[in-house]
TIMIGU-801572 format. One line per 5 residues: their letters; for each residue x, y, z of N, C-alpha, C, O, CB. Coordinates in Angstrom, 2 decimals. Glycine has a CB too. Layout:
BEGIN
A	X,Y,Z,X,Y,Z,X,Y,Z,X,Y,Z,X,Y,Z  ...;
This chain:
BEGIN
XXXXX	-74.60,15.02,-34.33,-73.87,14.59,-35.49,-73.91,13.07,-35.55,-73.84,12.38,-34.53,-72.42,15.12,-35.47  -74.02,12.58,-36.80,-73.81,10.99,-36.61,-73.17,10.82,-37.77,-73.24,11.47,-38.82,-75.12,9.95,-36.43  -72.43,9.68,-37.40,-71.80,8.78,-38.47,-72.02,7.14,-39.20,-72.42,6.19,-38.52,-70.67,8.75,-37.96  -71.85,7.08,-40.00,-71.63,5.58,-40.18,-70.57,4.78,-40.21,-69.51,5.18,-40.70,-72.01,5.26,-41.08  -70.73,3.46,-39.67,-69.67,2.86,-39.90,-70.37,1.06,-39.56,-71.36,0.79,-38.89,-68.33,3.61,-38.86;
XXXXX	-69.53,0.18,-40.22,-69.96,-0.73,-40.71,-71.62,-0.92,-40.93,-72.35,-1.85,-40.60,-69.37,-1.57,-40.05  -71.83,-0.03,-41.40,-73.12,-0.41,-42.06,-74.45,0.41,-41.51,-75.46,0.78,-42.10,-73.33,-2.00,-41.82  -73.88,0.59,-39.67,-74.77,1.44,-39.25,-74.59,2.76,-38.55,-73.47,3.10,-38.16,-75.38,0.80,-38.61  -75.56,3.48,-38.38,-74.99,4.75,-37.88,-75.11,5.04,-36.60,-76.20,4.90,-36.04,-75.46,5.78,-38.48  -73.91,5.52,-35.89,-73.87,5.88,-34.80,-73.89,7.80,-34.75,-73.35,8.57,-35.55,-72.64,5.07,-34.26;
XXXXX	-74.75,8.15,-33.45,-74.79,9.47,-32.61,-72.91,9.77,-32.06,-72.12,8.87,-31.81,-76.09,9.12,-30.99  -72.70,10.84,-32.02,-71.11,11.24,-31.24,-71.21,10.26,-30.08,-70.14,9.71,-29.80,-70.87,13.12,-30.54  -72.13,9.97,-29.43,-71.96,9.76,-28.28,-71.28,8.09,-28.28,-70.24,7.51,-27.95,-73.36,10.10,-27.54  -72.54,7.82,-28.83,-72.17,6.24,-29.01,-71.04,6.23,-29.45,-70.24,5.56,-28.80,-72.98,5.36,-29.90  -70.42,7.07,-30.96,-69.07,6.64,-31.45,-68.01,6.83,-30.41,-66.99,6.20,-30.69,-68.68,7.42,-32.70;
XXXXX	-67.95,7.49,-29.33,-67.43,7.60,-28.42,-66.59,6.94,-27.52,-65.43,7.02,-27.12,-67.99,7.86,-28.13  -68.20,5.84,-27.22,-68.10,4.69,-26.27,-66.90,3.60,-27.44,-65.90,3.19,-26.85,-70.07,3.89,-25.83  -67.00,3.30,-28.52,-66.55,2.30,-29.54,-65.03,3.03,-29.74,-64.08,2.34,-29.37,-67.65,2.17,-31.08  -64.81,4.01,-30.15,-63.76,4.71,-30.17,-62.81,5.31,-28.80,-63.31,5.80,-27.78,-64.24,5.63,-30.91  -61.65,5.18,-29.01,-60.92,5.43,-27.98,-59.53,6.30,-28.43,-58.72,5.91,-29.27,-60.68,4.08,-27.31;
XXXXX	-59.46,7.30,-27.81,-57.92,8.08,-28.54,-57.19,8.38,-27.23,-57.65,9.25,-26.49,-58.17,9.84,-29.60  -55.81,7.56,-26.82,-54.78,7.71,-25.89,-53.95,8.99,-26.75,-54.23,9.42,-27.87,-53.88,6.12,-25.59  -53.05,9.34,-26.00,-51.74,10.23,-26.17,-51.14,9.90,-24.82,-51.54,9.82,-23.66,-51.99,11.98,-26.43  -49.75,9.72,-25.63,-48.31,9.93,-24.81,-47.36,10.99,-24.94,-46.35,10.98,-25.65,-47.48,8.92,-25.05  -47.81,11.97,-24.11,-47.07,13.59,-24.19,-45.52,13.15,-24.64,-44.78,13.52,-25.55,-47.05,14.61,-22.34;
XXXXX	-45.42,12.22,-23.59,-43.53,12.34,-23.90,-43.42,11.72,-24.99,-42.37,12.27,-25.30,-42.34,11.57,-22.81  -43.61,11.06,-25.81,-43.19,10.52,-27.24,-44.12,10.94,-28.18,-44.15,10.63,-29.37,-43.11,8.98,-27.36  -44.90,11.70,-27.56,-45.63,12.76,-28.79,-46.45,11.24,-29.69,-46.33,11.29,-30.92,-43.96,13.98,-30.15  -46.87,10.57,-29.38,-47.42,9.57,-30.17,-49.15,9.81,-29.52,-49.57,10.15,-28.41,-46.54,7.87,-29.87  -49.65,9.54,-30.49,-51.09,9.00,-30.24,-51.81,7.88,-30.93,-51.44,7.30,-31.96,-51.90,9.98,-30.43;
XXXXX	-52.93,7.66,-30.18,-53.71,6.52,-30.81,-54.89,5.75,-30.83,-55.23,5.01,-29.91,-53.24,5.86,-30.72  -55.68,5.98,-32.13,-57.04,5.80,-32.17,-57.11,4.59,-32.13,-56.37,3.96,-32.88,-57.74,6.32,-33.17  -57.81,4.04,-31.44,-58.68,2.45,-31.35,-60.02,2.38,-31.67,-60.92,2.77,-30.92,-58.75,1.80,-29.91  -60.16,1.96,-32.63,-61.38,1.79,-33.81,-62.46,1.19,-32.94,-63.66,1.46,-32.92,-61.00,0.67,-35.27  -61.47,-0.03,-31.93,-62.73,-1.25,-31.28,-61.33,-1.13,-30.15,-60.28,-0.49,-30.09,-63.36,-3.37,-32.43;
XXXXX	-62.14,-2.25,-29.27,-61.34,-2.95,-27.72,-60.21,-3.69,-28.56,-60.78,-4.46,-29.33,-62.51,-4.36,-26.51  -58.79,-3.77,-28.71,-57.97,-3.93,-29.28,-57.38,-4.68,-28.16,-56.69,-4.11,-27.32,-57.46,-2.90,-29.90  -57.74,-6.46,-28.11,-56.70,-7.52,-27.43,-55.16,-7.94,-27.87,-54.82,-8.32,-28.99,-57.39,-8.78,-27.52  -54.20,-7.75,-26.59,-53.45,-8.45,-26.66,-53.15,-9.30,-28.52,-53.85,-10.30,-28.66,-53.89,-9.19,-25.45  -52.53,-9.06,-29.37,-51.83,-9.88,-30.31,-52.95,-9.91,-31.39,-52.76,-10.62,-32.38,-51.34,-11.38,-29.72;
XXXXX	-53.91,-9.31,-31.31,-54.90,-8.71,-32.35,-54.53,-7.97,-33.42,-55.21,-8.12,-34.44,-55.73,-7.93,-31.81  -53.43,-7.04,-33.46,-52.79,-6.46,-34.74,-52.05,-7.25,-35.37,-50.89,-7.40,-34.99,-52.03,-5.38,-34.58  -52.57,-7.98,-36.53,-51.79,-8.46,-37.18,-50.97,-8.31,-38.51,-50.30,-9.25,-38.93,-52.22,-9.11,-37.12  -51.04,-7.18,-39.13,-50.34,-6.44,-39.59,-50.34,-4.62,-39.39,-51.10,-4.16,-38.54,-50.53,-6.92,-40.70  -49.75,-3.97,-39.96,-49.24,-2.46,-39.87,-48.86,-2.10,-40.50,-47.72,-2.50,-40.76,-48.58,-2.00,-39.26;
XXXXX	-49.62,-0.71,-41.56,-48.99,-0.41,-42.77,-49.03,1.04,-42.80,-50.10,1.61,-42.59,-49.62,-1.07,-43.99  -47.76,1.81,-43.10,-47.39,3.04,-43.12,-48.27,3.65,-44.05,-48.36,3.34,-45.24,-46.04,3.19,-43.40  -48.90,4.48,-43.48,-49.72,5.19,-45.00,-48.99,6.60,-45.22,-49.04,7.30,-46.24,-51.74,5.57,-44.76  -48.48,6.78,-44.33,-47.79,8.25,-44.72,-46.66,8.23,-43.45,-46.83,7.55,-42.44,-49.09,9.87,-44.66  -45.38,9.17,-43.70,-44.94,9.08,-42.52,-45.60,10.24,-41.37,-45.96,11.41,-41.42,-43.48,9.16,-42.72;
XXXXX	-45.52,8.87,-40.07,-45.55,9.28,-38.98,-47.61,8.44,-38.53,-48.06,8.26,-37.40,-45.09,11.26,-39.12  -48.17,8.20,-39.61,-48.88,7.45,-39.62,-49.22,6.27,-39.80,-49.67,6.10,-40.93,-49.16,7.72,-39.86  -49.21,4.78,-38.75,-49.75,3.95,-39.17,-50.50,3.45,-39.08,-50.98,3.61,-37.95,-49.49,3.53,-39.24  -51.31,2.49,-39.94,-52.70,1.82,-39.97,-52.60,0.22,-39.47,-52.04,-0.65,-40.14,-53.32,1.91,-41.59  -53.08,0.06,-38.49,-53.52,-1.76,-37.74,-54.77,-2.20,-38.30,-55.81,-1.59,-38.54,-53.88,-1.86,-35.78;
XXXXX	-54.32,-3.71,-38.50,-55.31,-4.54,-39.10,-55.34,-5.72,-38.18,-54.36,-6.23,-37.64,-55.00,-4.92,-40.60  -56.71,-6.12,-38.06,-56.60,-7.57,-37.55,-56.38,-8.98,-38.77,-55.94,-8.87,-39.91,-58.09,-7.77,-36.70  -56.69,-9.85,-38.31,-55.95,-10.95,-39.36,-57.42,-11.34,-40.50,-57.49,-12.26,-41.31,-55.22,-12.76,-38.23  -58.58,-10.17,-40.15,-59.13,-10.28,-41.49,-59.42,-9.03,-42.17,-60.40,-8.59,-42.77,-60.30,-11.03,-41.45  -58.14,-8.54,-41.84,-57.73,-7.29,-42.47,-58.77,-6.14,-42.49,-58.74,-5.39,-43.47,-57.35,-7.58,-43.85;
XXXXX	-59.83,-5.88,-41.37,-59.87,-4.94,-40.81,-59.15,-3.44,-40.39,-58.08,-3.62,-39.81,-60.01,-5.46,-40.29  -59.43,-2.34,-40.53,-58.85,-1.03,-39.78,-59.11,-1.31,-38.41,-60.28,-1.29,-38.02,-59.56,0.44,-40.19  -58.25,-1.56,-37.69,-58.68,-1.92,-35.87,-57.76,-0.53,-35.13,-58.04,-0.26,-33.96,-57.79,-4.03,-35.09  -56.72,0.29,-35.83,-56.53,1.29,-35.04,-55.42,2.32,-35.78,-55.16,2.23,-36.98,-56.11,0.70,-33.66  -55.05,2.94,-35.22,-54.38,3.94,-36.16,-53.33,4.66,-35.37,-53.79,5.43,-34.52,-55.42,5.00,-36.78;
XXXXX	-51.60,4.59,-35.47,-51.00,5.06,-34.76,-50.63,6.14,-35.33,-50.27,6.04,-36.50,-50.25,4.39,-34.33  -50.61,7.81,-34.54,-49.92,8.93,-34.78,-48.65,9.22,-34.41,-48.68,9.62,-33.25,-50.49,9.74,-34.40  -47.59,9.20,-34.82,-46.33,9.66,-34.34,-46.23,11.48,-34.72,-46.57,11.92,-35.82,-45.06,8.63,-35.17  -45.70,12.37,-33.59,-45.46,13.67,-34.18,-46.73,13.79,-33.74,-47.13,14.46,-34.70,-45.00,13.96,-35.73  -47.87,13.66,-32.91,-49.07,13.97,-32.54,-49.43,15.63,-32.73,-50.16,16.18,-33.56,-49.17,13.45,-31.14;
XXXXX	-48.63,16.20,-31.61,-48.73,17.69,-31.69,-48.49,18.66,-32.89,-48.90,19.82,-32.80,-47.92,18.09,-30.81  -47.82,18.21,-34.05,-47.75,18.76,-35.02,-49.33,18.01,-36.39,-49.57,18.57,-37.46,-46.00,18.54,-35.31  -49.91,17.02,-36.01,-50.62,16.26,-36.89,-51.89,16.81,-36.29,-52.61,17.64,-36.84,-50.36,14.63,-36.92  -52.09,16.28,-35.15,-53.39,16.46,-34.60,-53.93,17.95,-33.80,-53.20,18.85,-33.38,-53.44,15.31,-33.64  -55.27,17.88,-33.76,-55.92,19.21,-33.22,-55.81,19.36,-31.68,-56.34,18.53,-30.94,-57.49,19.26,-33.61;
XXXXX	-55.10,20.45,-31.18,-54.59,20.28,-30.10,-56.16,20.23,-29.11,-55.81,20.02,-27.95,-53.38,21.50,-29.85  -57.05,20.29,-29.16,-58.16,20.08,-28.34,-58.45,18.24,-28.55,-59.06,17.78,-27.58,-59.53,21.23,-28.92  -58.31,17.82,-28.99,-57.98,16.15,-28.85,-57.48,15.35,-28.37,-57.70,14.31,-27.75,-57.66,15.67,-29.36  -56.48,16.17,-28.82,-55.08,15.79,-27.72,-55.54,16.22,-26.39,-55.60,15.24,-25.66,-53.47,16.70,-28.06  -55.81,17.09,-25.90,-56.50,17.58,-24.45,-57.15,16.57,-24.10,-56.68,15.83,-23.23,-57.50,18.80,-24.42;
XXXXX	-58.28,16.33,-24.66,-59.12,15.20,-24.51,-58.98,13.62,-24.28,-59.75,12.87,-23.68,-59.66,15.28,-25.42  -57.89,13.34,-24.88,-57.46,12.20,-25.46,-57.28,11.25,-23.64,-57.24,11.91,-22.59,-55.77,12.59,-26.66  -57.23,10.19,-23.65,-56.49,9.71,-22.41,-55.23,9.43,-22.53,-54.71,8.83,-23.47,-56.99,8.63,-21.87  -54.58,9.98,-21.33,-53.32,10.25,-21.23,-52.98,9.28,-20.44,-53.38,9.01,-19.31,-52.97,11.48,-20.83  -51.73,8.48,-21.51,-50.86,7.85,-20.95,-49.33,7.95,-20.44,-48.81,6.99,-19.87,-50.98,7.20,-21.51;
């Protein structure tokens, strides 16, 4: 399967390596990291729905995406997957 994204396309595998999805069982939160997300790099956060929000860096980039309510939102084989924090 491949995808695109900024412009070029990546194999699963590669999107893999670039993409990163934590979960925190006990607060049921999860969270996709688009890229390596430094220290004070989100510079804004905007609710797109509840229990979902969207991170931007300061040139307003998608840099990551927080799930609240994980287990009810997301596919529980992801969550399996996911790294657990």
């Amino acid at each position: 399967m491949y995808f695109l994204k900024y412009n070029k396309v990546y194999n699963t595998y590669e999107l893999n390596k670039i993409m990163k999805i934590t979960y925190d069982k006990e607060a049921n939160a999860a969270y996709i990291s688009l890229k390596d997300i430094n220290a004070g790099e989100v510079k804004r956060t905007v609710e797109l729905k509840e229990d979902i929000m969207l991170d931007f860096d300061k040139q307003g980039k998608l840099i990551g995406i927080e799930i609240l309510n994980a287990s009810k939102i997301m596919n529980k084989e992801v969550l399996a997957e996911a790294e657990q924090i």
